[in-house]
Backbone bond lengths (Angstrom), bond angles and torsions (degrees), N, CA, C in turn:
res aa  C-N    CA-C-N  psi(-1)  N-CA   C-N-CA  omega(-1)  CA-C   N-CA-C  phi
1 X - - - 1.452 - - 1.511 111.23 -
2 X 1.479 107.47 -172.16 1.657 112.99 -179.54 1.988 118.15 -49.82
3 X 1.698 75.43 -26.17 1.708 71.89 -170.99 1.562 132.43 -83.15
4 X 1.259 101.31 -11.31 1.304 117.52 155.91 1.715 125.53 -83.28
5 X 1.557 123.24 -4.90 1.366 102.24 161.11 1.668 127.14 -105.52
6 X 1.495 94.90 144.67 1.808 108.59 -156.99 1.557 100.12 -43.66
7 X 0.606 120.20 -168.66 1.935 150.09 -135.70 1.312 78.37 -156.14
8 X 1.871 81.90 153.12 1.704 109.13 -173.41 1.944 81.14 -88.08
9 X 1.211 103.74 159.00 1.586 138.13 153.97 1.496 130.26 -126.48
10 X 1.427 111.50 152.24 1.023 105.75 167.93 1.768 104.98 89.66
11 X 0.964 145.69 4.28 1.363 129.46 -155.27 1.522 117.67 -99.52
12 X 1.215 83.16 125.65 1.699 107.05 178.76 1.158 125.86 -106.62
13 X 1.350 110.00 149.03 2.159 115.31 -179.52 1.935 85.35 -103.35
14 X 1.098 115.53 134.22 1.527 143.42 164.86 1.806 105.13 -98.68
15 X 1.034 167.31 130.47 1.268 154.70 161.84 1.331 105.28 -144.63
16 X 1.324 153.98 117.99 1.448 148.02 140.07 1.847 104.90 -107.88
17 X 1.260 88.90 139.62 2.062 88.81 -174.23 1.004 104.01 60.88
18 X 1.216 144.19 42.54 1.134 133.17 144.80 1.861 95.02 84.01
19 X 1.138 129.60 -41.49 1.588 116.00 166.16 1.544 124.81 -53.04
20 X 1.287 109.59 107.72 1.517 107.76 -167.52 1.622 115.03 -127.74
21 X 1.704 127.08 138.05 1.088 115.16 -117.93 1.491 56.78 -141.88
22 X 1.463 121.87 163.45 1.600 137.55 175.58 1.658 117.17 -136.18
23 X 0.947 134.03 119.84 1.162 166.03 -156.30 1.257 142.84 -97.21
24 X 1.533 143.67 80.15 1.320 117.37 -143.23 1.989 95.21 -142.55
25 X 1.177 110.84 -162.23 1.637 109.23 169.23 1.882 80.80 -161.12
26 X 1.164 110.74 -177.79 1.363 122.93 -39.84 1.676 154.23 -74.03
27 X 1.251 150.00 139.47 1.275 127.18 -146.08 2.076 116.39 -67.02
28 X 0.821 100.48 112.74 1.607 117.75 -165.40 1.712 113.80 -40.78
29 X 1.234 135.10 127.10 1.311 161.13 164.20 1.138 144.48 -72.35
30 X 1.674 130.01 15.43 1.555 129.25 -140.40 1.278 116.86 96.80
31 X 1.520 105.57 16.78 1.701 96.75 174.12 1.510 84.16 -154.69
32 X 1.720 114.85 175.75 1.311 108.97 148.41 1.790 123.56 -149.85
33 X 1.077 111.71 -156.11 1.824 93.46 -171.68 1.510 90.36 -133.24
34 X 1.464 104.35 155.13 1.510 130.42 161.01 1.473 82.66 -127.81
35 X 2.138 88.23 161.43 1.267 125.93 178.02 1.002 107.90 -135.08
36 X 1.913 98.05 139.75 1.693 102.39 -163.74 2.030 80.84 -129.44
37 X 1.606 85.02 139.50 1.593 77.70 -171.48 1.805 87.87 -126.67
38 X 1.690 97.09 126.39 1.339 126.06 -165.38 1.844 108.91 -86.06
39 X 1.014 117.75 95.83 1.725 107.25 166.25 1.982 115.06 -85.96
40 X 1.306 91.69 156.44 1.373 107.50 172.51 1.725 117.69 -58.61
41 X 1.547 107.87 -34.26 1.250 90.08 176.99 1.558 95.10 -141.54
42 X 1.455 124.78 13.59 1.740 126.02 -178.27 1.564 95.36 -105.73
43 X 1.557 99.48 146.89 1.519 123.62 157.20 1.947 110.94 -21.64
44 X 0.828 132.60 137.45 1.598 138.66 135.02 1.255 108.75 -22.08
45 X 1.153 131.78 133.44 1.380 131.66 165.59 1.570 98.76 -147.22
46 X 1.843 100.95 132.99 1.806 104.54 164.11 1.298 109.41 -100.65
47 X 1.385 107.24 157.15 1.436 128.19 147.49 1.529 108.28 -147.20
48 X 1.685 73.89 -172.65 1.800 78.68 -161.84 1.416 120.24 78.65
49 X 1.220 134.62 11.32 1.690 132.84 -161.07 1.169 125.84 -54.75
50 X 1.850 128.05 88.65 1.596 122.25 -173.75 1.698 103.34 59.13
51 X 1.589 99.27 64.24 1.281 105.55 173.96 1.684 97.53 -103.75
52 X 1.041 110.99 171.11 1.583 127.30 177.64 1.370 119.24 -108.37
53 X 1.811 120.60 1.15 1.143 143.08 -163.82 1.439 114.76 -92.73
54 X 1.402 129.24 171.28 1.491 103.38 149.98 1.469 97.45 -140.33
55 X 1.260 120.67 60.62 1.623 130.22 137.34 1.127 145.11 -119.41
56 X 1.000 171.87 -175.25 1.654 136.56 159.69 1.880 93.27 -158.67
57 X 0.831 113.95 103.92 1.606 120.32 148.74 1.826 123.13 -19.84
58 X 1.227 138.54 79.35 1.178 138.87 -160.88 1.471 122.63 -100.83
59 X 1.389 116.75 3.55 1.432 147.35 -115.96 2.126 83.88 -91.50
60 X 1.267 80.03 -45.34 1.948 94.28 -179.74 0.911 144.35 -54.92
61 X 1.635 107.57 -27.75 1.307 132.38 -166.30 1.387 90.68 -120.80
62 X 1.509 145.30 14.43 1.537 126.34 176.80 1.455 100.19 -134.29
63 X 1.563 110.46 51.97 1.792 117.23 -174.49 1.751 88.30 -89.77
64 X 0.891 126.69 -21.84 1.845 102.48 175.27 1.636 88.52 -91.45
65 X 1.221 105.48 99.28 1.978 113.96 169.30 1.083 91.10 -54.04
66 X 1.836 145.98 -59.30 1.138 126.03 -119.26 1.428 105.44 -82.98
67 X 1.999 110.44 -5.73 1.745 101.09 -168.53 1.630 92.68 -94.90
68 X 1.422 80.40 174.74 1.412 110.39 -175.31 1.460 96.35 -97.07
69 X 1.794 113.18 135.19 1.147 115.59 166.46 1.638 123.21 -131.60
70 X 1.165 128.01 -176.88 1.518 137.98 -152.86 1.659 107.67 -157.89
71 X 1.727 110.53 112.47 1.860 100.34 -179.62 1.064 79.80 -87.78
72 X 0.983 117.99 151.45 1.902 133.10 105.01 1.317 129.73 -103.86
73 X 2.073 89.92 126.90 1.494 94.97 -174.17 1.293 98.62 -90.27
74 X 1.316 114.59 163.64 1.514 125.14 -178.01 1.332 95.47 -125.75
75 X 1.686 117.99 149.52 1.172 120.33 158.40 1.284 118.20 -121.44
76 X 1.204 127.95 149.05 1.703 120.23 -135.90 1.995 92.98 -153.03
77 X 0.972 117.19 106.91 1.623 109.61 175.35 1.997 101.00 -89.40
78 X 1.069 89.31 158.88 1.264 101.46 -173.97 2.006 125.21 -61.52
79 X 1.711 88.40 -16.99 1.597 101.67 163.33 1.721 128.00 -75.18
80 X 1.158 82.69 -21.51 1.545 105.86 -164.38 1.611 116.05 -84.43
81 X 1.637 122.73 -20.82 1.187 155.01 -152.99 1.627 93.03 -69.71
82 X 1.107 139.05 -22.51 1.649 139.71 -148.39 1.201 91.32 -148.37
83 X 1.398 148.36 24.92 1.360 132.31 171.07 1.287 88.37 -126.59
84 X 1.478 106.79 178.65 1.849 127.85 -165.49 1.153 121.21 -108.32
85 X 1.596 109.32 -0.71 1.523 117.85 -177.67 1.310 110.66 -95.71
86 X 1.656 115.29 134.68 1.357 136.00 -170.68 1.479 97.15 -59.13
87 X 1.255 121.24 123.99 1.773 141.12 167.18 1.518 114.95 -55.01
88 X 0.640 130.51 143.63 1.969 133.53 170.73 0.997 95.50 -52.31
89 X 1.351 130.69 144.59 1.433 138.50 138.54 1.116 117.63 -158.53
90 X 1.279 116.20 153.65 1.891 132.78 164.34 1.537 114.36 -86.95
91 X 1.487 88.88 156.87 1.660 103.97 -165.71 1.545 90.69 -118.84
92 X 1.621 108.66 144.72 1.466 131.07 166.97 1.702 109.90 -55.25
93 X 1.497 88.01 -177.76 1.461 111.63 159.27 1.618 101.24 -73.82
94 X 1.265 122.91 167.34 1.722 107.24 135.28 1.595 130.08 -87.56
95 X 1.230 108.60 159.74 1.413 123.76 -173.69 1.327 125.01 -125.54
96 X 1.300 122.69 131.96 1.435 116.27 178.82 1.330 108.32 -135.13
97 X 1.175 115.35 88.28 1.514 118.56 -175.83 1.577 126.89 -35.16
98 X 1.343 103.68 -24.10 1.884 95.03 178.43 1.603 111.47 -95.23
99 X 1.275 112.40 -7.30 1.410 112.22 173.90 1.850 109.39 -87.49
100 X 2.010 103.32 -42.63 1.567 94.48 -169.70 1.750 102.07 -106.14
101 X 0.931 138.82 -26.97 1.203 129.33 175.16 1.752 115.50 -20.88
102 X 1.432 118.94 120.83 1.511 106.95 165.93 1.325 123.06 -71.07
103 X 1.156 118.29 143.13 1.791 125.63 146.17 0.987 114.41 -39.16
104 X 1.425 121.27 124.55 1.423 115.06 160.80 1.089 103.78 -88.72
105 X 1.859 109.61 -166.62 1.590 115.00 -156.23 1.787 90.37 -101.02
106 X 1.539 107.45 139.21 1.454 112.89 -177.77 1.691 94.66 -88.60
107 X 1.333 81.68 153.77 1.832 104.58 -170.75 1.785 118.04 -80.97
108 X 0.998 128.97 102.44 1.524 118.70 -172.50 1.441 114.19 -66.04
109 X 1.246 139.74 123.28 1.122 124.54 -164.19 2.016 94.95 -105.22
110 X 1.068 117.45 -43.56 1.328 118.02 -163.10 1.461 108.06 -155.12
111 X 1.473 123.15 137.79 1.097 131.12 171.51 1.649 110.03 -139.35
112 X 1.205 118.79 154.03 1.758 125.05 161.39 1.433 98.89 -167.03
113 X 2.122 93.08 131.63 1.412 100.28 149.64 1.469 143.93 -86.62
114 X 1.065 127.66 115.58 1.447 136.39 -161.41 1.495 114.24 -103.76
115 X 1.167 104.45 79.77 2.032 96.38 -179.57 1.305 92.59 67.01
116 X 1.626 129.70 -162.19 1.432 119.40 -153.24 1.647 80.97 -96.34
117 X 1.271 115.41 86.01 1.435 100.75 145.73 1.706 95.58 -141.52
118 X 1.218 104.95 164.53 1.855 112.20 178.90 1.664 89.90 -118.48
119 X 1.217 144.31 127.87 1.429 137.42 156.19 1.387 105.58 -102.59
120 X 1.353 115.03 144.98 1.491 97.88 171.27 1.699 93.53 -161.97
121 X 1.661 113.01 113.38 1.607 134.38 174.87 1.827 95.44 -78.14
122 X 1.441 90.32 154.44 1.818 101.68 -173.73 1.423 101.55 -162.70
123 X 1.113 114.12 161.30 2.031 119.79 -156.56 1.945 77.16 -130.86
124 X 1.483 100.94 152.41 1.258 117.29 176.61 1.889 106.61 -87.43
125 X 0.932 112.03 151.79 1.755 108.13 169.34 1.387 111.65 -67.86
126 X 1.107 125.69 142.92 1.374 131.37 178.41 1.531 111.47 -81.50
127 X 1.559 124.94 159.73 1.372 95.92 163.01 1.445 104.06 -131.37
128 X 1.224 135.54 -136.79 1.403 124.15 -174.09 1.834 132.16 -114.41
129 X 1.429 78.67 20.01 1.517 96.96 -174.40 1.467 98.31 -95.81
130 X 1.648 109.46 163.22 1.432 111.14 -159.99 1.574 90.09 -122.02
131 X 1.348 101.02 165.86 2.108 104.42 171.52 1.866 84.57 -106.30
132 X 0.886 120.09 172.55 1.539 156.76 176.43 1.533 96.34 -43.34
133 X 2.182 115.35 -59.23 1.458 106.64 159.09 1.117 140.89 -33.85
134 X 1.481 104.94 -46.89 1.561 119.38 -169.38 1.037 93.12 97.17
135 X 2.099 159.30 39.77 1.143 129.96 116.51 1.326 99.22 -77.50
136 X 1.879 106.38 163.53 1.449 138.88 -163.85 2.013 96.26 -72.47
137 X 1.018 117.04 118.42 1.664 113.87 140.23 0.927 116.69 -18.47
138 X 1.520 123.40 149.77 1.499 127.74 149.16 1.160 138.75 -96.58
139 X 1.272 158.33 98.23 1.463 135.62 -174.98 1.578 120.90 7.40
140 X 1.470 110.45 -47.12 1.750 123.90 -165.17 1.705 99.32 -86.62
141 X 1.757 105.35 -32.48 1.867 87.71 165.97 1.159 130.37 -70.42
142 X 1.415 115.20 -20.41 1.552 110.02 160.91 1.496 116.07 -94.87
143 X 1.371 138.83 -52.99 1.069 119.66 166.31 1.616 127.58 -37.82
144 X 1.403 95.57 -71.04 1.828 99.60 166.14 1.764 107.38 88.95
145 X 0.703 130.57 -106.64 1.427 150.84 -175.01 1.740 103.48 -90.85
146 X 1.207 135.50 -52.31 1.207 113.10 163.15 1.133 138.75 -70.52
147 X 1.793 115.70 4.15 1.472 102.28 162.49 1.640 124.56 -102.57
148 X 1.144 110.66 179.30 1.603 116.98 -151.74 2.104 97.23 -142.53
149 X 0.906 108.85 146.38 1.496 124.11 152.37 1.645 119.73 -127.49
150 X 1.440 103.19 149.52 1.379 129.31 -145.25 1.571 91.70 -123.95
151 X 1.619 133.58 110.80 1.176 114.31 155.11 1.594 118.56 -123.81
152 X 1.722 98.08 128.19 1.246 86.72 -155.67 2.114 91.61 -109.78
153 X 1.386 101.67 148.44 1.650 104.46 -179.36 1.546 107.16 -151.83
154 X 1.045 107.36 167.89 1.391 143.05 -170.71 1.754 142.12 -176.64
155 X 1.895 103.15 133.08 1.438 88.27 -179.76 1.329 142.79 -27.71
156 X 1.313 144.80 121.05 1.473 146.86 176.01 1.457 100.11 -27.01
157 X 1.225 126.53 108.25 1.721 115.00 134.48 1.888 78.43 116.38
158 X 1.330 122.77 -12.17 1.242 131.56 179.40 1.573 120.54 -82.32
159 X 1.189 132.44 144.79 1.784 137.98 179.47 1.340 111.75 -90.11
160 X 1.057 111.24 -43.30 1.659 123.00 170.13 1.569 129.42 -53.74
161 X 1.652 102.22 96.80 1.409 97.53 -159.21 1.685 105.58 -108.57
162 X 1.544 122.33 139.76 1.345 101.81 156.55 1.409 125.01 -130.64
163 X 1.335 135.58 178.22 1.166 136.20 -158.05 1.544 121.93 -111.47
164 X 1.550 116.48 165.81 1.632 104.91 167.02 1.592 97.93 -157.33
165 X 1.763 109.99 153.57 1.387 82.88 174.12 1.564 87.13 -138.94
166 X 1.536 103.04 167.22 1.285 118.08 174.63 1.663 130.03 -145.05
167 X 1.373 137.95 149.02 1.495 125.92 -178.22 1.575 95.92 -84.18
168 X 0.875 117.19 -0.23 1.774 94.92 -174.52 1.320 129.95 -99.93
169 X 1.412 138.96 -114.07 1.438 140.03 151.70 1.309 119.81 -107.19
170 X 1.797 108.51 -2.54 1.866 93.10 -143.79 1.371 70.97 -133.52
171 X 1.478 113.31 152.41 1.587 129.33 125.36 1.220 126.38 -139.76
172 X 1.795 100.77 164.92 1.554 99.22 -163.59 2.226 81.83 -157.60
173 X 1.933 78.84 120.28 1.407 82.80 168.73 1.500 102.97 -120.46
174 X 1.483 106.28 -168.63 1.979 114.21 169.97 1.361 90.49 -105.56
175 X 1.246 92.33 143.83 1.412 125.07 169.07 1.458 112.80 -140.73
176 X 1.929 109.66 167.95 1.413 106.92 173.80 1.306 125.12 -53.84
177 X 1.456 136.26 129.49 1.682 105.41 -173.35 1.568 100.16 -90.99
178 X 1.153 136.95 16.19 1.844 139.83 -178.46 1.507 100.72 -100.19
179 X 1.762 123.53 -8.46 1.651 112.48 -176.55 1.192 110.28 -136.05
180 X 1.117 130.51 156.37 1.304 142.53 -152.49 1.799 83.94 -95.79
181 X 1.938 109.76 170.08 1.061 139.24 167.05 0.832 144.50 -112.60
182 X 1.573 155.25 159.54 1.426 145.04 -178.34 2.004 92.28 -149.55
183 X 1.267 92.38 139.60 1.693 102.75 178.63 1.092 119.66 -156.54
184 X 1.072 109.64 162.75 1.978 110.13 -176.51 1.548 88.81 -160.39
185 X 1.768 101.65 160.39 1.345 118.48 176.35 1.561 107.13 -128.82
186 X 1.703 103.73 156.43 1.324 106.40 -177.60 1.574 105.33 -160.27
187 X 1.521 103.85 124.67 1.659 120.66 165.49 1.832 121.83 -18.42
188 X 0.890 150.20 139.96 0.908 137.86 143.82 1.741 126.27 -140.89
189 X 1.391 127.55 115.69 1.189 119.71 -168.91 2.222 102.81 -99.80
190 X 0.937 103.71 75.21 1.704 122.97 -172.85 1.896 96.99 -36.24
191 X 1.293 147.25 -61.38 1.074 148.32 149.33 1.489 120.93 1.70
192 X 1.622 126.43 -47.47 0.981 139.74 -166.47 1.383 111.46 -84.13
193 X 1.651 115.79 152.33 1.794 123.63 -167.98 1.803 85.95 -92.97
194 X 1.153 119.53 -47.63 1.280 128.29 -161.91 1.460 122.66 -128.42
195 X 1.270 132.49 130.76 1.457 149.34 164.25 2.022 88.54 86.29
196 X 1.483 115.72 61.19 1.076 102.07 171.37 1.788 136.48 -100.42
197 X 1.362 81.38 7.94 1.748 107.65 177.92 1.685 91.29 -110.11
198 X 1.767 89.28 134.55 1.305 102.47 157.07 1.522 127.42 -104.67
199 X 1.507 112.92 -178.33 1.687 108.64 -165.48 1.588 108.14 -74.92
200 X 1.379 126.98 144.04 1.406 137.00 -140.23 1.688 90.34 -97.08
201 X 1.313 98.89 111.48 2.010 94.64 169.45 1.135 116.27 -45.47
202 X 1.149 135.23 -158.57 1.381 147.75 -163.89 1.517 106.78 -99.16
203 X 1.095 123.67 139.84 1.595 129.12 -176.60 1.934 101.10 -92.89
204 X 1.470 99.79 118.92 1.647 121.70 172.78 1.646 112.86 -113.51
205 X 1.351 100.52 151.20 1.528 112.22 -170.48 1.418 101.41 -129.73
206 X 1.521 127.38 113.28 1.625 134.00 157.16 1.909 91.83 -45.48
207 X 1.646 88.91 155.22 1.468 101.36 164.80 1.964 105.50 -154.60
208 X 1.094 83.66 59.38 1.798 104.56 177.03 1.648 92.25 -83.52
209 X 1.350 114.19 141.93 1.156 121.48 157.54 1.462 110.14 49.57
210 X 1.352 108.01 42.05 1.616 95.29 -171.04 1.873 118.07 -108.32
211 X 1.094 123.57 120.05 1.207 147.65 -162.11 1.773 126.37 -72.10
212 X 0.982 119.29 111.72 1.495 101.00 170.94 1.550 128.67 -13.41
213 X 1.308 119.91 -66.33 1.429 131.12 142.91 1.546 120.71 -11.27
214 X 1.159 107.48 -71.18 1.512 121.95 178.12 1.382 121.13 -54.89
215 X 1.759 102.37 -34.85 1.361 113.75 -176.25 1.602 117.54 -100.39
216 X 1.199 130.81 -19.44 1.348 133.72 147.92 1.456 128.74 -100.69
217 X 0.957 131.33 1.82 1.589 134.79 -161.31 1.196 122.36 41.29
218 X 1.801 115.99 164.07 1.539 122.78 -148.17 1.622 95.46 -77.61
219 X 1.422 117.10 -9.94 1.553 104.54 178.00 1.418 123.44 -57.37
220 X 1.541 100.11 -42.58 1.370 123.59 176.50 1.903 121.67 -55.84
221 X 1.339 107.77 -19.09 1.093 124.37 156.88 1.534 144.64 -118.68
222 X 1.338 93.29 13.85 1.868 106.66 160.47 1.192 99.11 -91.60
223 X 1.580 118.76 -49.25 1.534 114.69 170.66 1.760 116.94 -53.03
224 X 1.277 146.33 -54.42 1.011 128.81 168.76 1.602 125.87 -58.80
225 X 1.339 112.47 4.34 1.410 129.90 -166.14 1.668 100.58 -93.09
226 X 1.684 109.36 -58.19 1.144 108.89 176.55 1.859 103.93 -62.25
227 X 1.135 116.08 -36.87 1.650 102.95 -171.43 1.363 120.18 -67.79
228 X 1.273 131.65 -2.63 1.099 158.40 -159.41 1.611 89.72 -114.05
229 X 1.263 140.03 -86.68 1.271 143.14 -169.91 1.714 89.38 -44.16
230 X 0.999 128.94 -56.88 1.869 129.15 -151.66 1.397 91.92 -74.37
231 X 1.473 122.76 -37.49 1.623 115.96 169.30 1.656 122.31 -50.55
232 X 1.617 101.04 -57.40 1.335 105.59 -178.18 1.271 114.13 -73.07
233 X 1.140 117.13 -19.71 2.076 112.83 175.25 1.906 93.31 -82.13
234 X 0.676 124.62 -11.40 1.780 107.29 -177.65 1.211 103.97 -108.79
235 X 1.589 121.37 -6.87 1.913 108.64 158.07 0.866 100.72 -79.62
236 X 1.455 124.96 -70.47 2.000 122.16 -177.93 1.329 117.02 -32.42
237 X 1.575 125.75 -48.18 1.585 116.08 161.02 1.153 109.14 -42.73
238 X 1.937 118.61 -70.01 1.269 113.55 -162.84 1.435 125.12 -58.74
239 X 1.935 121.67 -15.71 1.195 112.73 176.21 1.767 114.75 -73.72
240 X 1.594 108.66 -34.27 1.577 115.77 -172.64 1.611 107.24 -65.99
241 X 0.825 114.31 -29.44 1.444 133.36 173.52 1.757 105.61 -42.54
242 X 1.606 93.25 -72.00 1.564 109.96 -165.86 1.537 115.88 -85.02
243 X 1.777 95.63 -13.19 1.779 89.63 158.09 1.277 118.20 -85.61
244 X 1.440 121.86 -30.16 1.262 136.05 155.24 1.846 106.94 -4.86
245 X 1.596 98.22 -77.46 1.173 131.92 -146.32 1.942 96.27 -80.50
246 X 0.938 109.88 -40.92 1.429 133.78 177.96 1.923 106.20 -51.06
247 X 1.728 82.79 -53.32 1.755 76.19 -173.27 1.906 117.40 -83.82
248 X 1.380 103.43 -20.54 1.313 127.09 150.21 1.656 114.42 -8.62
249 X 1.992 74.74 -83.33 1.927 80.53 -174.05 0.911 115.24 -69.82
250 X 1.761 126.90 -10.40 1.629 109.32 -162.49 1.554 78.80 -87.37
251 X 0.964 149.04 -46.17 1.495 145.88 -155.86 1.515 106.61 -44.37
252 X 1.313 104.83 -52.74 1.730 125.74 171.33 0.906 121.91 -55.53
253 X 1.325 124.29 -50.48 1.421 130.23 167.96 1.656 116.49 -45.37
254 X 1.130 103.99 -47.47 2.065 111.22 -173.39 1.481 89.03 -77.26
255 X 1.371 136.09 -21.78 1.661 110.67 172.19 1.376 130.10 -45.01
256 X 0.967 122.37 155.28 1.905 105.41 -165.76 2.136 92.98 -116.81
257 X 1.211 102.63 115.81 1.007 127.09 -166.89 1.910 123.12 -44.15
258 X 1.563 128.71 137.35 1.288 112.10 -149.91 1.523 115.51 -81.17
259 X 0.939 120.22 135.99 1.434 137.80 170.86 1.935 109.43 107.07
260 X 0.907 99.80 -10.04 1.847 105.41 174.21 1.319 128.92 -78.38
């Protein structure tokens, strides 16, 4: 009967953008599981119904981020489906999507350096909730005021990094205008105890004014420096050598030949 099949393990909330995906082991045998996902103050709602899977997409049923929720997977054999007795199951962590959900990585749309300025425009991640139109939410329509961007940069080919942050789309700091840049952006909801950095966009490099130097480093030219010195010391050998040899024969030549 029900009471002999295993219990979910293992179960995890996955969420970035607010799309959050649920997670469990072990992979099912003659039975299967639905998920009933429990709010603090919303209705029960299943998904997943006598799936054979062990993930389930939950993303639908957790549009009020601000509650706190609870899976339970159930495991359900196929005898059991028409009777009235409560199924085995395990219970989650809880979850509250606006506190643990990750940041995704914001999108750079455009940057240029102009004299010492760095500008650099960026689009928020979308997440999967809809407005009334049917375009996508943004991360910043539900966050709103508690979120933050982080831009962090530094000279090309340089370790020394520094930062800026802003609520809006745009930033624009001073920089050297004689060296190139490298930058990346990243989410941040400052409010939060935990997961308050988001995932780091993609790292971009200005190439204004950019120099041989700049583009291989000075190693690359101490080394052609010495090959250059080892060239010119092995003609100057090779010329002393062959004048050497030059004045040699003429010396020989003016000898006045034996027995004459």
């Amino acid at each position: 009967g029900n009471a002999e099949v295993p219990r979910a393990v293992n179960i995890t909330w996955s969420s970035i953008n607010f799309k959050t995906i649920l997670q469990w082991q072990p992979k099912p045998s003659g039975y299967f599981y639905t998920v009933e996902i429990h709010g603090q103050t919303s209705d029960t709602k299943k998904k997943c119904i006598l799936t054979e899977e062990t993930e389930c997409d939950v993303t639908d049923v957790l549009r009020n981020v601000k509650e706190t929720y609870t899976a339970h997977i159930l495991s359900v054999t196929s005898s059991g489906i028409d009777n009235f007795e409560e199924p085995p199951f395990a219970v989650s962590e809880k979850f509250t999507p606006y506190n643990q959900t990750v940041l995704g990585k914001p999108e750079i749309q455009n940057y240029t350096q102009e004299d010492s300025k760095l500008h650099v425009v960026f689009q928020d991640p979308l997440t999967p909730y809809k407005f009334p139109n049917g375009s996508f939410q943004s991360i910043r329509d539900i966050f709103q005021h508690d979120l933050e961007y982080k831009l962090f940069y530094w000279k090309d080919q340089s370790s020394g990094k520094k930062d800026a942050t802003t609520k809006s789309h745009t930033f624009e700091v001073s920089i050297d205008s004689t060296k190139n840049y490298c930058f990346y952006i990243q989410g941040i909801i400052p409010s939060r105890r935990e997961n308050r950095n988001g995932q780091e966009s993609m790292v971009l490099c200005t190439s204004v004014g950019r120099n041989i130097l700049d583009e291989y480093g000075a190693e690359v030219f101490i080394i052609i420096a010495v090959i250059a010195i080892a060239i010119i010391t092995l003609a100057i050998v090779l010329s002393v050598i062959l004048c050497k040899r030059k004045k040699t024969k003429a010396a020989r030549e003016r000898e006045p030949l034996n027995g004459v």
